[in-house]
N, C-alpha and C positions, 0 to 999 in steps of 0.2 A: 221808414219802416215802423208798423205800428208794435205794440208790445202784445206780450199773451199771456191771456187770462186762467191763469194755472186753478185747479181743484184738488185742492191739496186736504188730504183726508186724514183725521185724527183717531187718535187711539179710543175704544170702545170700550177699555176698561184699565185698572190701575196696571197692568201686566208688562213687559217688557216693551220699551219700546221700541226698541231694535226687532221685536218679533213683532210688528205690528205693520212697521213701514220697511221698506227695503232702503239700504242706504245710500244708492242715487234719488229718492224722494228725499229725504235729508240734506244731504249735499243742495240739491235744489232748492229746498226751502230756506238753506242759511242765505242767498243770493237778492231774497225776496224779499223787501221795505216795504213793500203796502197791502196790508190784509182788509179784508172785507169779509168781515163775522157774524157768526149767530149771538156769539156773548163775550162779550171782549175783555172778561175778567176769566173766564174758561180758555179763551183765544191766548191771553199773555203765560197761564201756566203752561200751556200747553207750551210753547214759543221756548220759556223759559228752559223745561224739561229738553226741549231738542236742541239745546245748545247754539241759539242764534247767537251767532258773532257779535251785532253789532247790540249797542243797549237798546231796553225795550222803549225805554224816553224816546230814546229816537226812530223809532221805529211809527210807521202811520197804521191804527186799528182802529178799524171804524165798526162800529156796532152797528147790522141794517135792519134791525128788528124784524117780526114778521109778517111784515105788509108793508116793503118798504115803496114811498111814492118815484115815479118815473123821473122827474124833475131831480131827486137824492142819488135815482140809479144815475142819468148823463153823467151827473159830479162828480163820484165816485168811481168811475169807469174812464174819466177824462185824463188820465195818466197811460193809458194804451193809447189812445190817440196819438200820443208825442212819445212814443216808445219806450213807455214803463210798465217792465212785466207788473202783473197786480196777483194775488192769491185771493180766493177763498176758502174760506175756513169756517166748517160747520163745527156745532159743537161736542160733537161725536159721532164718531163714523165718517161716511161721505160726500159731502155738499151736493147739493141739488136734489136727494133723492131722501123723499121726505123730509124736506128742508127748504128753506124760504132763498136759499142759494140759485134755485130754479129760474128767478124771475131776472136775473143776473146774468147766466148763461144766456136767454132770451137774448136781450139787450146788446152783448157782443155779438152775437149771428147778425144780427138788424145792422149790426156796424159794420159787419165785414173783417170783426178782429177772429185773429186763432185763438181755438177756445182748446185745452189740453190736459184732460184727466187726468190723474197719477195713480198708480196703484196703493190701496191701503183698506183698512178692514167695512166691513156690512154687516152688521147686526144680522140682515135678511137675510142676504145669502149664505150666509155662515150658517143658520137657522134651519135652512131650507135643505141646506146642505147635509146637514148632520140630522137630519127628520126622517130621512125615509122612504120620502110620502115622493109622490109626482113631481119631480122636476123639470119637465118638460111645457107643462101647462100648469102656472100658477099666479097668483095676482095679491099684490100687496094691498090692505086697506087701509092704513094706518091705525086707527084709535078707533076704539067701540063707546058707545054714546055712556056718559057716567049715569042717568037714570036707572033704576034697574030695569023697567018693562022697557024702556027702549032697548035697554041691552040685549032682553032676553029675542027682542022678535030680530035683532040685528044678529045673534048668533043663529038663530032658526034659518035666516035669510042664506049666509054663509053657506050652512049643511047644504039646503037646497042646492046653493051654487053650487057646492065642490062635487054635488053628485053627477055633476057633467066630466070629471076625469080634472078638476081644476083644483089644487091646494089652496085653499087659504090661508094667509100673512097675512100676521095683526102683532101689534105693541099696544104696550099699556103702563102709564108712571109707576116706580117701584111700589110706590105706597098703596096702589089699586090691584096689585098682582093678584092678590090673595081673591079678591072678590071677582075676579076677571073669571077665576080658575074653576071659583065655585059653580058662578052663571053655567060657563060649558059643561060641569058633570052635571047640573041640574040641567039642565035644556036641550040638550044635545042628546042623540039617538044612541043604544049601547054599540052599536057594531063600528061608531065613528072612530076615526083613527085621529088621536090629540098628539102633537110635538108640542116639548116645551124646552126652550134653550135658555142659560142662565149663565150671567156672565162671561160671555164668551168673549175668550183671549184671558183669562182673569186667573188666577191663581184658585179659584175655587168654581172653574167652569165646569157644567154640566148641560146636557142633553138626553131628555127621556122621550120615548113614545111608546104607547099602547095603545088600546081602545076605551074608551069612556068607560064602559063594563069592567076592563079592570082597573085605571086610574078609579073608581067606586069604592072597589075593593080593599083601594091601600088606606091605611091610617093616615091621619093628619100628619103626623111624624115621619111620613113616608115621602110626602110630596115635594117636590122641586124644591130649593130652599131661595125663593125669589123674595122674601121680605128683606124692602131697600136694595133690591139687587135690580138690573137690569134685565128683563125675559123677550124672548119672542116665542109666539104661538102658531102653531101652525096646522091648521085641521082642514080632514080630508075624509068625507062620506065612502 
């Protein structure tokens, strides 16, 4: 019997972690000696915090970077073949989705192994969730181009989209929030409707939405407080 390739979801912010995962994904994951990570120095804290039983020494964390070759995936996977459960482990939130964890999942289906998500926290959906805006029809992009004229015709692009009844999802690294923020009140049309989520699960978590027109309005001092912090954005014509 082959083993199964658990997607084991990590916390999305410093905050409880017992509010983050439910405690049969815990239980689970103390059972589990072979991870396959996005960062395997992020991976062992994380391990650590959840009180794996056994030491980290001994425990197998493989770092698969993000592009990892097919020849590293077989290797890496070749412990479900001979019935050894394996985990992955994004390095916040949860694997595969927006995450080089994808190309993994792939590779068990091709093999025929059970592939068995866990419950545990989404940046997006928690985002999408607390927004507002359409959740019925909505589509993640990941990251807006760091140029700014690219950025600006990629936010243009967005509005256009979203005037079909569709929300747009985007992230952006803590350090770019602030110019991310700017682009959209520059660019963006006043009647659009902007969400922005900030630290969510966090001990200093917040969710605003308005329209462009009035996020204008408010002071600098007023806006989301996403410097070094974690945001997701979500806009809807």
């Amino acid at each position: 019997m082959s083993g199964t390739l658990y997607l084991l979801p990590a916390p999305i912010s410093a905050g409880s972690l017992h509010g983050s995962l439910p405690p049969e994904v815990i239980k689970l994951a103390h059972r589990i000696e072979n991870f396959l990570v996005e960062d395997a120095k992020a991976a062992r804290a994380f391990l650590k915090r959840l009180g794996h039983p056994k030491p980290l020494r001994e425990l197998s964390v493989i770092e698969i970077g993000h592009a990892p070759h097919e020849a590293d995936i077989s290797q890496w996977l070749a412990p479900l073949g001979a019935g050894v459960d394996v985990a992955v482990l994004s390095e916040a939130g949860c694997p595969a989705i927006a995450d080089p964890g994808a190309t993994l999942v792939a590779a068990a289906h091709r093999n025929g192994w059970r592939v068995r998500p866990l419950v545990g926290p989404s940046s997006i959906l928690l985002a999408l969730m607390a927004s507002g805006l359409d959740g019925q029809r909505f589509r993640f992009v990941g990251y807006l181009p760091i140029a700014a004229g690219e950025r600006a015709a990629a936010i243009q692009t967005l509005e256009r989209t979203s005037r079909r009844g569709e929300t747009q999802v985007f992230i952006e690294t803590p350090y770019r929030n602030t110019a991310v923020f700017e682009a959209l009140l520059q660019h963006c049309q006043p009647a659009t409707r902007l969400a922005v989520a900030v630290d969510l699960t966090g001990d200093e978590e917040s969710a605003q939405q308005c329209t462009v027109k009035e996020w204008r309005t408010r002071p600098a001092d007023a806006w989301p407080a996403f410097v070094k912090r974690p945001a997701v954005f979500c806009l809807l014509a």
